[in-house]
Legacy VTK file of the C-alpha trace (Angstrom):
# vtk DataFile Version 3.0
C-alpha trace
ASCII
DATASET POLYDATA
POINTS 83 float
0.000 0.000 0.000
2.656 2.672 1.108
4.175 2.030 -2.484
1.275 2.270 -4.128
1.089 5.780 -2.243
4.287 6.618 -3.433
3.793 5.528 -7.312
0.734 7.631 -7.008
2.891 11.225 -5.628
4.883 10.309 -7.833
2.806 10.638 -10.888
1.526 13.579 -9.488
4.589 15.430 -9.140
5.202 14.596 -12.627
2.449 16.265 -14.151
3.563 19.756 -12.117
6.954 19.255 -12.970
7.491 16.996 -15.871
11.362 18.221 -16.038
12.002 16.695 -12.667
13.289 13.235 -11.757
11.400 11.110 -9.202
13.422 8.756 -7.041
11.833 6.810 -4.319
13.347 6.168 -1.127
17.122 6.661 -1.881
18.366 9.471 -4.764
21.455 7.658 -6.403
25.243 9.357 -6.072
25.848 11.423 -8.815
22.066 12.678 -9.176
21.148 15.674 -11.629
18.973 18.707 -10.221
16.368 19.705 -10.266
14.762 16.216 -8.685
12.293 15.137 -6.346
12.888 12.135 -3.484
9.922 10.136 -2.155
10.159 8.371 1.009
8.084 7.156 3.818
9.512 7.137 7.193
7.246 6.474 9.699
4.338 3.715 9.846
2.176 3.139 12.604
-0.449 0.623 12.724
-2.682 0.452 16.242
-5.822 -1.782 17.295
-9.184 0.541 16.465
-12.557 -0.224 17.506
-12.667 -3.932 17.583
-10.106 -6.223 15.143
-10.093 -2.891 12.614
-6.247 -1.490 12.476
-5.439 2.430 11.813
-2.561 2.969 9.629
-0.871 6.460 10.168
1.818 7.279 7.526
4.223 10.140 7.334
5.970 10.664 4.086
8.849 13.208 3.265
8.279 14.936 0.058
12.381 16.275 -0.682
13.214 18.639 -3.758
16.793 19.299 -4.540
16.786 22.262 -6.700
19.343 24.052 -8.890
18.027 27.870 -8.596
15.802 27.274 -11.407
12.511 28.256 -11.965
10.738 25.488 -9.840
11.954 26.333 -6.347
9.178 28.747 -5.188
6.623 26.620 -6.832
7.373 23.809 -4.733
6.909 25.535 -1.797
3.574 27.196 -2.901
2.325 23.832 -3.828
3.454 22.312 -0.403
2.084 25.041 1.419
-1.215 25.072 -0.656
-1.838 21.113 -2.781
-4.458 22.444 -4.480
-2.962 24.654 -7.011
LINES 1 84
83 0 1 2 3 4 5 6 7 8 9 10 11 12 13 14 15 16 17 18 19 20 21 22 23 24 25 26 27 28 29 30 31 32 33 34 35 36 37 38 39 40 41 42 43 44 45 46 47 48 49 50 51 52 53 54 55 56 57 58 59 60 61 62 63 64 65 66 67 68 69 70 71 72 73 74 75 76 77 78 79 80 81 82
């Protein structure tokens, strides 16, 4: 599931910013900019109401930029998702 959550930021962030790589978890040595890294780093699962599990997931959303043009965009979009 969490990599199906992934694929699916993924192909998000590649519609807004079809220029930009999209690594998941690890961005390999020698990497170009501008790029994206998708990773989730924290997965809780706890007993809720009855035999039904919660599943809380926090996800890290990383741009490495080169001073282009897509720096303050990123941040608008983070700060508002639904431009």
């Amino acid at each position: 599931m969490v990599n199906e959550i992934i694929k699916t930021m993924g192909k998000q962030l590649g519609k807004k910013f079809p220029d930009c790589k999209i690594f998941a978890d690890e961005v390999p040595q020698g990497f170009k900019e501008p790029c994206f890294q998708l990773e989730c780093t924290e997965i809780k699962n706890s007993l809720y109401l009855g035999k039904r599990y919660k599943s809380e997931n926090t996800f890290e959303v990383r741009y490495y930029g080169n001073g282009g043009k897509h720096g303050f965009l990123v941040l608008n979009i983070a700060m508002d998702p639904q431009k």
